[in-house]
DSSP file (Angstrom, degrees, kcal/mol; ACC not computed):
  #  RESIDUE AA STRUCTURE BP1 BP2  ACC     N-H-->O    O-->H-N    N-H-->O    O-->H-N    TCO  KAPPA ALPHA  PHI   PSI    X-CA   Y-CA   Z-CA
    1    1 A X              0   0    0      0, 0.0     2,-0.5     0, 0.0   141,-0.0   0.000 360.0 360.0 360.0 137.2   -0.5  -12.6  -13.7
    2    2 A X    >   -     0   0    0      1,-0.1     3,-3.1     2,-0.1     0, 0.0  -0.612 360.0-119.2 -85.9 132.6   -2.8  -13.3  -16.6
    3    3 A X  T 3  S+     0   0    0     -2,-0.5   134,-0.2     1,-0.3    -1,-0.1   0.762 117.0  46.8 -21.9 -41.9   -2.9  -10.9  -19.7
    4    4 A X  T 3  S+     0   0    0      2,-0.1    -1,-0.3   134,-0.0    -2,-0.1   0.273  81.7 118.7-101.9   8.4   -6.7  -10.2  -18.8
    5    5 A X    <   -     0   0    0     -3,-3.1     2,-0.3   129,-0.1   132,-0.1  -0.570  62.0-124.5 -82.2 164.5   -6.3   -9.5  -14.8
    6    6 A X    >>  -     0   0    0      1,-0.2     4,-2.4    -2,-0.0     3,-1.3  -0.792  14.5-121.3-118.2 130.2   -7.5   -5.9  -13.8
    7    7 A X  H >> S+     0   0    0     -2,-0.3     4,-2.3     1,-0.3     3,-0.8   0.968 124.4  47.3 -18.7 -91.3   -5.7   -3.0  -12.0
    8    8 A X  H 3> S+     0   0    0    117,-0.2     4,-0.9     1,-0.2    -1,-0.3   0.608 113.0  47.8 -30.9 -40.2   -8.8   -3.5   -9.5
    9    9 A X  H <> S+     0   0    0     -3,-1.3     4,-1.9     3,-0.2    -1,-0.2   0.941 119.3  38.6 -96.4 -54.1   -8.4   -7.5   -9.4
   10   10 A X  H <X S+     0   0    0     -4,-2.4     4,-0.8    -3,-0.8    -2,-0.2   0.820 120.0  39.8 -77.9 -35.1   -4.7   -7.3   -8.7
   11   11 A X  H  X S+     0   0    0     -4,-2.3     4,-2.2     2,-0.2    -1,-0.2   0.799 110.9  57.6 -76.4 -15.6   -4.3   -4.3   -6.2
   12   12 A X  H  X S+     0   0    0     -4,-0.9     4,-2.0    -5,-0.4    -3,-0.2   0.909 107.8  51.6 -78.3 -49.1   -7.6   -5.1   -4.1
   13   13 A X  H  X S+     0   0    0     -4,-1.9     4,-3.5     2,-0.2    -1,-0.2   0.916 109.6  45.9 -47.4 -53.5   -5.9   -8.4   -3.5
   14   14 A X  H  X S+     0   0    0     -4,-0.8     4,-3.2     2,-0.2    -2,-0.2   0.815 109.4  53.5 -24.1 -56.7   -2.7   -6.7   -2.4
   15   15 A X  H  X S+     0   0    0     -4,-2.2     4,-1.2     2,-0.2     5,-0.4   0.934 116.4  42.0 -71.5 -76.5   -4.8   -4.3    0.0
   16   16 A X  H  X S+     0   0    0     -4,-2.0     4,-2.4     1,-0.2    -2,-0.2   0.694 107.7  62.2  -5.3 -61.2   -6.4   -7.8    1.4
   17   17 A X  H  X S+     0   0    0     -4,-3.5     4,-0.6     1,-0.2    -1,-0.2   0.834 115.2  31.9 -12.4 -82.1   -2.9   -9.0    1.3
   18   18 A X  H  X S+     0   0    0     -4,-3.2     4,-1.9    -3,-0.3     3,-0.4   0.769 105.1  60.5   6.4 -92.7   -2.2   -6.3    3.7
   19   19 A X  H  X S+     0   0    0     -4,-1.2     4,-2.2     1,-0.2     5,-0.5   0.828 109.9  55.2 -65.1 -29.7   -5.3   -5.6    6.1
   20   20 A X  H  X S+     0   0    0     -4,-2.4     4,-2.5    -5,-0.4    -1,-0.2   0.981 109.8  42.5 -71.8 -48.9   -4.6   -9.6    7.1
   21   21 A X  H  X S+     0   0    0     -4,-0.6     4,-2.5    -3,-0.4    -2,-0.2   0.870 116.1  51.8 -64.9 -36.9   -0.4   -8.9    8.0
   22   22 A X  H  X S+     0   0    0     -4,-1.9     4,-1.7     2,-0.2    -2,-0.2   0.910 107.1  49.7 -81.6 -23.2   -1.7   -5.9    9.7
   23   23 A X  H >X S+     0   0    0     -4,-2.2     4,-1.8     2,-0.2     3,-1.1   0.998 110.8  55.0 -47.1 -73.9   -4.6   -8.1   11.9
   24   24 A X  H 3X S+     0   0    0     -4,-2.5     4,-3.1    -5,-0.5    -1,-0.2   0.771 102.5  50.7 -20.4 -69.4   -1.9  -10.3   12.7
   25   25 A X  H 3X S+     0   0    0     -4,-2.5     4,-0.7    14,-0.6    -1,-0.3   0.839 113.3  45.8 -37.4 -46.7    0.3   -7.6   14.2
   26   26 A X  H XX S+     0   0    0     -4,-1.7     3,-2.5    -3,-1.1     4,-0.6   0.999 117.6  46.2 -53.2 -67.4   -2.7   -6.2   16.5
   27   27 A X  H 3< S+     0   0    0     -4,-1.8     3,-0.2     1,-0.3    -1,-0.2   0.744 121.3  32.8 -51.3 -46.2   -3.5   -9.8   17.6
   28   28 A X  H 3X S+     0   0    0     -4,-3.1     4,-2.0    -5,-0.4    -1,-0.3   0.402  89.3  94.9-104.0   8.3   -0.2  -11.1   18.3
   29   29 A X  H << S+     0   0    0     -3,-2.5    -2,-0.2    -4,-0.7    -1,-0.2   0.887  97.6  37.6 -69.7 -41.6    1.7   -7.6   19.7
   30   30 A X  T  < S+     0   0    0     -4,-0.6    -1,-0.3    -3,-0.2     3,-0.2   0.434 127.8  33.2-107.2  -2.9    0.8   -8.7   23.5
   31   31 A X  T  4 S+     0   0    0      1,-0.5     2,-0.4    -3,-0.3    -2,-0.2   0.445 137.6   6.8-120.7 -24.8    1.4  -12.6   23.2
   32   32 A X     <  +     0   0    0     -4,-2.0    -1,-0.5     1,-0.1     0, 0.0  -0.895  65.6 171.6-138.9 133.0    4.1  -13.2   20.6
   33   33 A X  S  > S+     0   0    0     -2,-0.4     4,-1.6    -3,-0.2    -1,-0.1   0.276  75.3  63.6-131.0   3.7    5.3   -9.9   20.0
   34   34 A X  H  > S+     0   0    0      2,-0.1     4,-2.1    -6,-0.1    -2,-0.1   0.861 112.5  35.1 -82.8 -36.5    8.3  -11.4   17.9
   35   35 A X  H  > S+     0   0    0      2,-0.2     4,-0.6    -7,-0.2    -2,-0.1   0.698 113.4  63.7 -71.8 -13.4    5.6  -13.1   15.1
   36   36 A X  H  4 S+     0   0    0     -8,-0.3     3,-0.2     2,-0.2     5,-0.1   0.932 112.1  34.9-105.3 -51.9    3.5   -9.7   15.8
   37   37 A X  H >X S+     0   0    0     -4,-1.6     4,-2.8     1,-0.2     3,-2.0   0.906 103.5  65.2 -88.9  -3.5    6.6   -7.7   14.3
   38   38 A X  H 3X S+     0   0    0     -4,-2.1     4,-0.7     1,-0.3    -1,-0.2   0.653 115.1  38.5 -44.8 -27.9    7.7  -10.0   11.7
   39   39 A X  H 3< S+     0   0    0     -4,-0.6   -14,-0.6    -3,-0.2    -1,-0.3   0.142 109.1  53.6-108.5  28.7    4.2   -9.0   10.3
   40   40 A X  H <> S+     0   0    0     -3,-2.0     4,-1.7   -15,-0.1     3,-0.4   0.596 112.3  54.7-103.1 -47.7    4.3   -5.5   11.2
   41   41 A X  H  X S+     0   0    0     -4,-2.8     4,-2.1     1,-0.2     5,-0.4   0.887 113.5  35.8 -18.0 -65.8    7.7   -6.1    9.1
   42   42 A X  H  < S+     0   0    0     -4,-0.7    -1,-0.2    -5,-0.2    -3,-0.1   0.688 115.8  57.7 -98.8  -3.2    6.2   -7.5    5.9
   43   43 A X  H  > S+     0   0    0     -3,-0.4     4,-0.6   -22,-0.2    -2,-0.2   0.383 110.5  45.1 -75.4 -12.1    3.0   -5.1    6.4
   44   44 A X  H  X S+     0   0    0     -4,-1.7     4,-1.9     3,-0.1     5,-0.3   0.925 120.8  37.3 -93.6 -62.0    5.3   -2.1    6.3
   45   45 A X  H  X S+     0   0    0     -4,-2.1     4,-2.9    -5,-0.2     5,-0.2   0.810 115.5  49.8 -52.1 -25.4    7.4   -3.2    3.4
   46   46 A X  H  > S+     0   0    0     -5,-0.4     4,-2.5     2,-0.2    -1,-0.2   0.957 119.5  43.7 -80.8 -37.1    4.5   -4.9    1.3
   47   47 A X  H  X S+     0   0    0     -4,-0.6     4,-1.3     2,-0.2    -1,-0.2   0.785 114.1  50.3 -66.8 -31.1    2.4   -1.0    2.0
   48   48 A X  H  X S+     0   0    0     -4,-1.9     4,-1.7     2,-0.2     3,-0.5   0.943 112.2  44.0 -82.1 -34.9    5.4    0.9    1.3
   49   49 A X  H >< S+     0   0    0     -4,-2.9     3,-3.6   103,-0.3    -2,-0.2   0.953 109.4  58.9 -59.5 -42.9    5.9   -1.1   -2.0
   50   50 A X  H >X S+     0   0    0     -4,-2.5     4,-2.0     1,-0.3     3,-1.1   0.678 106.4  50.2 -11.0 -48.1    2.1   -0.7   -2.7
   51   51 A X  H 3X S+     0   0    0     -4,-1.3     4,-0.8    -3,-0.5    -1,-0.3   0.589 108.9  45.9-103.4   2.2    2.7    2.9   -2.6
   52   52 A X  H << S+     0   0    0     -3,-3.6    -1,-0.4    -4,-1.7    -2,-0.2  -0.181 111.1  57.3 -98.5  40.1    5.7    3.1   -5.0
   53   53 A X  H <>>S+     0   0    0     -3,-1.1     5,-1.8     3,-0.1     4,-1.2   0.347 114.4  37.0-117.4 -41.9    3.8    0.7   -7.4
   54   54 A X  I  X>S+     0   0    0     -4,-2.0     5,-4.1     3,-0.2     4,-0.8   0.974 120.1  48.6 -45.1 -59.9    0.8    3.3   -7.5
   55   55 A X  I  <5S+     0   0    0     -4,-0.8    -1,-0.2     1,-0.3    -3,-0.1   0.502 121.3  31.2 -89.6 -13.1    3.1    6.3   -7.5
   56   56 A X  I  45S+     0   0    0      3,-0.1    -1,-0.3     4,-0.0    -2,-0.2   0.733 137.0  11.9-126.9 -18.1    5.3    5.4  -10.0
   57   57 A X  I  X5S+     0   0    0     -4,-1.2     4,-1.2    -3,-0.1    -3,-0.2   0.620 125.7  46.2-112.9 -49.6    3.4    3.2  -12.5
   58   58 A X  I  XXS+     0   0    0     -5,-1.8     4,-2.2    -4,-0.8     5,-0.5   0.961 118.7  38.4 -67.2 -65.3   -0.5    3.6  -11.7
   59   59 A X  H  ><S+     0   0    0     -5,-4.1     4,-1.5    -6,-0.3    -4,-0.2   0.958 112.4  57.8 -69.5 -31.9   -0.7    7.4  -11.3
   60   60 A X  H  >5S+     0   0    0     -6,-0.3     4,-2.6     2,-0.2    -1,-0.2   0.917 109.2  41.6 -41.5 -52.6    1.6    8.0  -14.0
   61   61 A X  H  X5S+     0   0    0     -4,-1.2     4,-2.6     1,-0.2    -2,-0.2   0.873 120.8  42.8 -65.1 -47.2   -0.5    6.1  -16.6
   62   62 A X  H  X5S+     0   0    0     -4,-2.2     4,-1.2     2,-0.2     6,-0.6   0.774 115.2  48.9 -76.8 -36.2   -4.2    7.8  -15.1
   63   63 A X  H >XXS+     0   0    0     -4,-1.5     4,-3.9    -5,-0.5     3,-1.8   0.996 120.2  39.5 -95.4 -51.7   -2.3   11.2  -14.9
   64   64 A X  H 3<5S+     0   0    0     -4,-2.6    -2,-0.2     1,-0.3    -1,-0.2   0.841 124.4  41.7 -18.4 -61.3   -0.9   10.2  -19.4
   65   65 A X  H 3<5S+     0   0    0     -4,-2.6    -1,-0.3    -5,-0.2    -2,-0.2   0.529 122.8  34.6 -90.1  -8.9   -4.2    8.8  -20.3
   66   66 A X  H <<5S-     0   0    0     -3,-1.8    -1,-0.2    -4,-1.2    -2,-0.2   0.695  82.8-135.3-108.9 -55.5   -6.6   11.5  -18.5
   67   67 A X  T  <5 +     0   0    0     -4,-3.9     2,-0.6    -5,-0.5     4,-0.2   0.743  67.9 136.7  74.3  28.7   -4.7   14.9  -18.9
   68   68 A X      < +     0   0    0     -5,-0.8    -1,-0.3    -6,-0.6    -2,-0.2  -0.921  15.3 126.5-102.6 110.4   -5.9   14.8  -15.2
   69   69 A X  S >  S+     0   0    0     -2,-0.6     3,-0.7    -3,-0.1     6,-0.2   0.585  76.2  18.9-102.5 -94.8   -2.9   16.1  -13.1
   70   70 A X  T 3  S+     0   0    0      1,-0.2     5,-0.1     4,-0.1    -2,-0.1   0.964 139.1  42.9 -62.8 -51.1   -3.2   19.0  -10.6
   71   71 A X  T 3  S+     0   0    0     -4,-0.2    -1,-0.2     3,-0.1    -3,-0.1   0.347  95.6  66.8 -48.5 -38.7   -7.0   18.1  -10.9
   72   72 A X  S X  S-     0   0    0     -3,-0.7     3,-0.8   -10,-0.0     4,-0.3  -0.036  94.4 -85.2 -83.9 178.5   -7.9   14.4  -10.9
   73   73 A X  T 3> S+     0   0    0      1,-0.2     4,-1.6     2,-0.1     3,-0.5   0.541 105.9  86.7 -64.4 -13.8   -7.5   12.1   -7.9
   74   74 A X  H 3> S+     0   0    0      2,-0.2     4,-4.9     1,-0.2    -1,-0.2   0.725  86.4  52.3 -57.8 -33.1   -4.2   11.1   -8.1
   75   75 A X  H <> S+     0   0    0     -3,-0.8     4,-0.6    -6,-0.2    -1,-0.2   0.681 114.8  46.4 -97.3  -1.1   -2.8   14.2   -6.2
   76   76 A X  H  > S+     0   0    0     -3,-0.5     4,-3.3    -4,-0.3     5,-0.2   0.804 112.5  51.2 -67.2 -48.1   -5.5   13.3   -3.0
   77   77 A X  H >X S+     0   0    0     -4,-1.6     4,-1.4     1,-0.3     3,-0.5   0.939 111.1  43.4 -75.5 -46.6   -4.4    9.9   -3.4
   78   78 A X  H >X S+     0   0    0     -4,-4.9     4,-0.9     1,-0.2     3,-0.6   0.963 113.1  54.6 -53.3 -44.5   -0.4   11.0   -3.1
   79   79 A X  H 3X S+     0   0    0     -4,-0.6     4,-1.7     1,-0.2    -2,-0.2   0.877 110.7  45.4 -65.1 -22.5   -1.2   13.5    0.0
   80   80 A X  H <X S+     0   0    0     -4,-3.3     4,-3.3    -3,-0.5    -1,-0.2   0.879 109.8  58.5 -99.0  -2.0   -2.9   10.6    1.9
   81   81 A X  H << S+     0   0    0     -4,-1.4    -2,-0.2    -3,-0.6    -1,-0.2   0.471 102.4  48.5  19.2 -63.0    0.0    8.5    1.0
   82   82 A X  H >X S+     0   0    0     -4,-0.9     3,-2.3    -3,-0.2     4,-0.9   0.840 107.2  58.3-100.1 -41.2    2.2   10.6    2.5
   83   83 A X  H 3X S+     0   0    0     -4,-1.7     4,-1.6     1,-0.3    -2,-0.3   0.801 103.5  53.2 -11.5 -56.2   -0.1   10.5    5.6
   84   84 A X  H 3< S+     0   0    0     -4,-3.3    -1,-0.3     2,-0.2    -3,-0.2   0.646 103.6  56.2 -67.8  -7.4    0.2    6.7    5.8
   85   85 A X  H X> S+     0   0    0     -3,-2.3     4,-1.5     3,-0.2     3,-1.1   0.980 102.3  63.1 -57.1 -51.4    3.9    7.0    5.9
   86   86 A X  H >X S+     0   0    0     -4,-0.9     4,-3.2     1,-0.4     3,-0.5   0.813 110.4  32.5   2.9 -92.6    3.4    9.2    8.8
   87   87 A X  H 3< S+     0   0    0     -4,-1.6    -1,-0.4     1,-0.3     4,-0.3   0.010 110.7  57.9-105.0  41.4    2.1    7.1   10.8
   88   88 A X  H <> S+     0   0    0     -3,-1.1     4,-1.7    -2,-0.2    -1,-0.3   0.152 114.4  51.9-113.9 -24.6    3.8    3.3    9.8
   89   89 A X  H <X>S+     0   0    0     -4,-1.5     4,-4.1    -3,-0.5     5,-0.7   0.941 109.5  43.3 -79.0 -44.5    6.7    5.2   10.6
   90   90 A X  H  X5S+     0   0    0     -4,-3.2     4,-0.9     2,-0.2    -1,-0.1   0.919 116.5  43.9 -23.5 -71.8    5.4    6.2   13.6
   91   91 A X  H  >5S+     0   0    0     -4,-0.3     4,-3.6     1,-0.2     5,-0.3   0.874 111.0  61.9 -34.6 -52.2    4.0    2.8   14.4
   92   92 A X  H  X5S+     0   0    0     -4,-1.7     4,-2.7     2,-0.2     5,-0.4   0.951 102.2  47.1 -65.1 -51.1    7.4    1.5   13.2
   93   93 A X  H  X5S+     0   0    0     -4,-4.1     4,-2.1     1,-0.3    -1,-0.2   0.868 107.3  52.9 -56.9 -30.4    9.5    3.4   15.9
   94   94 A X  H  <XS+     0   0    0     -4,-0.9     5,-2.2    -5,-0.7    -1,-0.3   0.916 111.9  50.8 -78.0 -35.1    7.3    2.3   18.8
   95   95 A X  H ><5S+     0   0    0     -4,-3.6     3,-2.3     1,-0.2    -2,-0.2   0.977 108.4  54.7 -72.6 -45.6    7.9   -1.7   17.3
   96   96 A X  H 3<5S+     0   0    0     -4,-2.7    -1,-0.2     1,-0.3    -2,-0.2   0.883 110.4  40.4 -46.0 -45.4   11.5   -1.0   17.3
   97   97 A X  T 3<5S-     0   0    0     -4,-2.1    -1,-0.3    -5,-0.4    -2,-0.2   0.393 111.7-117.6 -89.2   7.9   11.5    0.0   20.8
   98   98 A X  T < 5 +     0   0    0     -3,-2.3     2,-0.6    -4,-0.3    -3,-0.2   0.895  61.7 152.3  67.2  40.7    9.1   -2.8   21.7
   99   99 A X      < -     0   0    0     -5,-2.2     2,-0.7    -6,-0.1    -1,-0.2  -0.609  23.5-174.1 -95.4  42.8    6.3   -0.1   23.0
  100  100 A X        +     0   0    0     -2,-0.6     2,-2.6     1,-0.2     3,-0.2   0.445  59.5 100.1  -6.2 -15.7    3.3   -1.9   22.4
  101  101 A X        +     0   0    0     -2,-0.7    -1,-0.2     1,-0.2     4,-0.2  -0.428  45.2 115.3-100.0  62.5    1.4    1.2   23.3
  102  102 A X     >  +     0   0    0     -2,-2.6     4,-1.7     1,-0.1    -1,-0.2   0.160  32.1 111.5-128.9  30.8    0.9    1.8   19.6
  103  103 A X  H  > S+     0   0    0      2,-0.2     4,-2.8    -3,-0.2     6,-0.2   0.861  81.3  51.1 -47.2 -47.3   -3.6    1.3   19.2
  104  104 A X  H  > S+     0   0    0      1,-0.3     4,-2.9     2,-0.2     5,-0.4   0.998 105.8  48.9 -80.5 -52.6   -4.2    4.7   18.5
  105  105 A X  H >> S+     0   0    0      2,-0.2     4,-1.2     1,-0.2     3,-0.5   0.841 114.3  52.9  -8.3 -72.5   -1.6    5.0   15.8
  106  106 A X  H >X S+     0   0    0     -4,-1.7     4,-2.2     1,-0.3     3,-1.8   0.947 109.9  50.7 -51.9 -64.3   -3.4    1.6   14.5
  107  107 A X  H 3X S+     0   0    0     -4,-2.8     4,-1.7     1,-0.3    -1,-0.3   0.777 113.3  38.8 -46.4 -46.5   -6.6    3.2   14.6
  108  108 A X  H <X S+     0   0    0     -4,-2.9     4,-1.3    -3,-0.5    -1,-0.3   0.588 112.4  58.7 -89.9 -12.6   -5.9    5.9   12.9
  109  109 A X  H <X S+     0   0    0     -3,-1.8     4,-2.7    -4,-1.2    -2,-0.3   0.960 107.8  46.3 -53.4 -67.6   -4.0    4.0   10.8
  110  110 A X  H  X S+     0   0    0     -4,-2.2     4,-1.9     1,-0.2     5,-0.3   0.968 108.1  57.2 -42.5 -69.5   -6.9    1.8    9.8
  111  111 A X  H >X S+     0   0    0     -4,-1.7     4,-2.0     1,-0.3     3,-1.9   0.862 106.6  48.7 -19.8 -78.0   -9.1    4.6    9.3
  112  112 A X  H 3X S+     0   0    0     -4,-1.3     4,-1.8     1,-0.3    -1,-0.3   0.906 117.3  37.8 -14.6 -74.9   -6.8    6.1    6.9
  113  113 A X  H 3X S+     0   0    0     -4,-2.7     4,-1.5     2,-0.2    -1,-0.3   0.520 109.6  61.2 -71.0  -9.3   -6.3    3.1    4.8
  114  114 A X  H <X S+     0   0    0     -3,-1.9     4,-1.8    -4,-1.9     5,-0.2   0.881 114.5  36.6 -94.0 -67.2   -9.9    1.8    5.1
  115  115 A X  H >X S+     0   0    0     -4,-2.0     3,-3.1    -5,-0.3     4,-1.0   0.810 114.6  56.9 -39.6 -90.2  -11.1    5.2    3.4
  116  116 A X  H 3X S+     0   0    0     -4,-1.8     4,-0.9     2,-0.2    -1,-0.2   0.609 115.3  38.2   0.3 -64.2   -8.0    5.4    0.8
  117  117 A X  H 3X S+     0   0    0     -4,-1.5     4,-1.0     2,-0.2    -1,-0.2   0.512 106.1  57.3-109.6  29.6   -8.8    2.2   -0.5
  118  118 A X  H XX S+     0   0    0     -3,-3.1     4,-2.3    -4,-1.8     3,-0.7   0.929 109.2  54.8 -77.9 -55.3  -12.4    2.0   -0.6
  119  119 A X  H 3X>S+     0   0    0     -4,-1.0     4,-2.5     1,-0.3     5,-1.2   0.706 114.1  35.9 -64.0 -25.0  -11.7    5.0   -2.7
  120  120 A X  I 3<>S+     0   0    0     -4,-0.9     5,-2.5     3,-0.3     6,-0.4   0.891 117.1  51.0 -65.5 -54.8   -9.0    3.1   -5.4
  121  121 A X  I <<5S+     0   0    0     -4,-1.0    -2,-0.2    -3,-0.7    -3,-0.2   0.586 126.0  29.5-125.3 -21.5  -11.0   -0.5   -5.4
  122  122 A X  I  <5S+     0   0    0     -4,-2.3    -1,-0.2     3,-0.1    -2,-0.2   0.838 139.1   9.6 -97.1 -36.7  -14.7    1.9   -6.3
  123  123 A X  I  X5S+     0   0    0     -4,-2.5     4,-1.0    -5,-0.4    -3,-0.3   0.713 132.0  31.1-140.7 -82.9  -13.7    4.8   -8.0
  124  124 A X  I  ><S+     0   0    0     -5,-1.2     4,-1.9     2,-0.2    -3,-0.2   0.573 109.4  55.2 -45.0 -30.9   -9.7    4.8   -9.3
  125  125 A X  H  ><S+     0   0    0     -5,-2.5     4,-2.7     1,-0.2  -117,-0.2   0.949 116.4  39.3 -64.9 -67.1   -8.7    1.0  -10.0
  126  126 A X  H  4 S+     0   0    0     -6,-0.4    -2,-0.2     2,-0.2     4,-0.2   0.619 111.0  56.0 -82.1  -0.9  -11.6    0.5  -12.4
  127  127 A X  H >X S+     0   0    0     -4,-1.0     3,-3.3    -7,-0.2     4,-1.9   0.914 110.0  53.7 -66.9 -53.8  -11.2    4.2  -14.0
  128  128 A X  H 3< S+     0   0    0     -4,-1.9    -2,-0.2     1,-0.3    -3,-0.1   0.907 111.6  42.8 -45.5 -59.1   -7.5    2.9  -14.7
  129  129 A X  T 3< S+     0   0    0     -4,-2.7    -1,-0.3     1,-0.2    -3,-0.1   0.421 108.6  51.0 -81.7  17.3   -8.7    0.0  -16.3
  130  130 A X  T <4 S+     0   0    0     -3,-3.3     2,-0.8    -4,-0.2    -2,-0.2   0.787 118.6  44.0 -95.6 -47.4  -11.5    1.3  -18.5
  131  131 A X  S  < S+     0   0    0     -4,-1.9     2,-0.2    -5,-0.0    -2,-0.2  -0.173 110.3  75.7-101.7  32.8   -8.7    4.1  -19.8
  132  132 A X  S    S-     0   0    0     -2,-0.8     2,-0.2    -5,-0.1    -3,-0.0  -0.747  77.7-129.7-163.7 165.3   -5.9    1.0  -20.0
  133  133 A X    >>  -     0   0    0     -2,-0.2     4,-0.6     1,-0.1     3,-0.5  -0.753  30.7-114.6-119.3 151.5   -5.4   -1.8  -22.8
  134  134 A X  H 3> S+     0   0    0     -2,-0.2     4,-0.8     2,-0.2     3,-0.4   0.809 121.3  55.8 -61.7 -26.0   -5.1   -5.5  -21.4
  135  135 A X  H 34 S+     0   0    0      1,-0.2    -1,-0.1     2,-0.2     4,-0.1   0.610 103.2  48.4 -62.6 -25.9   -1.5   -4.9  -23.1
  136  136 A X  H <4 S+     0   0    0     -3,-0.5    -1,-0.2     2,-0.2    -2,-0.2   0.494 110.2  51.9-111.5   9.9   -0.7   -2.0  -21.2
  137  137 A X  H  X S+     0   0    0     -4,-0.6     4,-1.5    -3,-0.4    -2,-0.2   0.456 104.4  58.2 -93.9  -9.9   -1.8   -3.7  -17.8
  138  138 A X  T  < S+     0   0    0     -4,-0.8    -2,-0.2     2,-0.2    -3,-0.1   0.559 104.9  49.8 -96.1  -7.7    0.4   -6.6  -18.6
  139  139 A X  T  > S+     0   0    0     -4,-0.1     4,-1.4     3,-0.1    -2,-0.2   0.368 110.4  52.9 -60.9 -31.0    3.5   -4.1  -18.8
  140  140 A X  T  4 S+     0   0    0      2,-0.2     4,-0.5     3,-0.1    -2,-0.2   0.911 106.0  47.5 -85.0 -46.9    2.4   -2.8  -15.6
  141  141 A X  T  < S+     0   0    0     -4,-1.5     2,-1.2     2,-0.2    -2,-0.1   0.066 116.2  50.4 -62.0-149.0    2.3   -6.1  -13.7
  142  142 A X  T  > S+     0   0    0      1,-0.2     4,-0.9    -2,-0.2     3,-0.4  -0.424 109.4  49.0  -3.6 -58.7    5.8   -6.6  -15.4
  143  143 A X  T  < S+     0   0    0     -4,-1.4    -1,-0.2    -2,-1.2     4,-0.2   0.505 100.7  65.7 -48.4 -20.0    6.8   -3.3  -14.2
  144  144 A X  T >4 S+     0   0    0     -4,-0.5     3,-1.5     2,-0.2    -1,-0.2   0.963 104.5  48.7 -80.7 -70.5    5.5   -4.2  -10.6
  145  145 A X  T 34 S+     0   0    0     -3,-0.4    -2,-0.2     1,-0.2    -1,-0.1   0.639 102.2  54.6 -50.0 -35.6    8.2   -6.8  -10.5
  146  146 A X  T 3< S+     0   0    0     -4,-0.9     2,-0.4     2,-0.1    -1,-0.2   0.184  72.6 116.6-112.3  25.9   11.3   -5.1  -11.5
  147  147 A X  S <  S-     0   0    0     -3,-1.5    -3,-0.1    -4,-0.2   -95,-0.0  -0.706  74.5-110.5 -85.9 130.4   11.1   -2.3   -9.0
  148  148 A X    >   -     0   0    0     -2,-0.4     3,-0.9     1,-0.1     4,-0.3  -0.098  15.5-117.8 -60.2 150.3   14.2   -2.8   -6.7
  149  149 A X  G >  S+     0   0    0      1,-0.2     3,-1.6     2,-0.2     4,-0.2   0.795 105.0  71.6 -40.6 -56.0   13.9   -3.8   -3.5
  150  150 A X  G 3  S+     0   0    0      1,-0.3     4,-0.3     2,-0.2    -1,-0.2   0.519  80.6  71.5 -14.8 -42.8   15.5   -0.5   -2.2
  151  151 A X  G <  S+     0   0    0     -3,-0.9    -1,-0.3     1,-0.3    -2,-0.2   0.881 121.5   2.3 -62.0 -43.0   12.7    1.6   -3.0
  152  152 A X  S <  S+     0   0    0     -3,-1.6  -103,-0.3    -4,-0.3    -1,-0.3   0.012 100.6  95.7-139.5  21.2   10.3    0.3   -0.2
  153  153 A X        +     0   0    0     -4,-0.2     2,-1.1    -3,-0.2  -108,-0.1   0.224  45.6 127.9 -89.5  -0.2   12.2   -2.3    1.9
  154  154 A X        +     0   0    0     -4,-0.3     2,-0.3  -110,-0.1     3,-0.0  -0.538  46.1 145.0 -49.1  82.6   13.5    0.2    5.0
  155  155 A X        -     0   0    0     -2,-1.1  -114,-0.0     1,-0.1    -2,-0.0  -0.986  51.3 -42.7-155.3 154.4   12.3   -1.6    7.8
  156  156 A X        -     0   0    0     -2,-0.3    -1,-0.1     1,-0.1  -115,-0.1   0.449  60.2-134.8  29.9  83.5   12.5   -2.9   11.3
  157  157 A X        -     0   0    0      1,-0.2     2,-0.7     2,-0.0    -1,-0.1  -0.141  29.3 -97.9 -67.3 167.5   16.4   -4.1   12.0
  158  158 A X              0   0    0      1,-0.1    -1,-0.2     0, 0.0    -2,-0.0  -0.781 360.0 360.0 -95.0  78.5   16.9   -7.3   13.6
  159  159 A X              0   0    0     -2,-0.7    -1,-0.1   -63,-0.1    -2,-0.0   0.713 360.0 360.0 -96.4 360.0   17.6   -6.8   17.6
């Protein structure tokens, strides 16, 4: 990551990252449905990490630099958050049991997440990096990296 990349540059790629493993899943659940969860797999891990990388470095930093806490966006952004766990665990139970009958879940998954990070990639990503130093965004990509696997890797055993 380069010294000058942007909160906005680096998570908006991530949500791409994402929305592309979760296409996959849709697309391939009724024709390969072993490649459709091996990306339901690495969209569940890659979202959950997403959301300790926010919650534990990103909102921390906005909540420091803002003296917005109970107040700011941060404490929307954790309650839908815990909404998208909701339902990827959801999702997740129904791949485990090989249910395909998991669209509305998606839907309302998508929904979620489409709103959630239009609102980060317009209005929170680039607050974070007007109130942020290129110095203290290269400490945060560092930081990014050297949260243990543990934290967000629970997923989808091998049967």
């Amino acid at each position: 990551m380069s010294e000058s990349q942007t909160i906005t540059t680096c998570y908006e790629k991530d949500h791409d990252r994402l929305d592309e493993l979760f296409k996959t899943f849709h697309t391939m659940k009724r024709s390969d449905f072993a490649q459709a969860k091996a990306a339901f797999k690495e969209f569940k891990m890659g979202l959950q990490r997403h959301i300790v990388w926010e919650e534990e470095l990103l909102f921390p930093i906005w909540e420091e630099k803002t003296g917005m806490i109970e107040d700011g966006p941060t404490p929307m952004m954790r309650h839908e958050h815990s909404q998208i766990k909701q339902l990827l665990d959801v999702i997740h139970q129904k791949v485990e049991g090989q249910n395909l009958d998991t669209d509305q879940e998606e839907q309302a998954l998508l929904q979620l997440l489409g709103s959630h990070n239009r609102k980060e990639e317009r209005a929170l990503y680039p607050a974070i990096d007007n109130v942020t130093s290129a110095e203290e965004r290269t400490t945060v990509f560092s930081n990014m990296k050297s949260i243990p696997e543990d934290r967000y890797n629970a997923c989808c055993s091998d049967h």
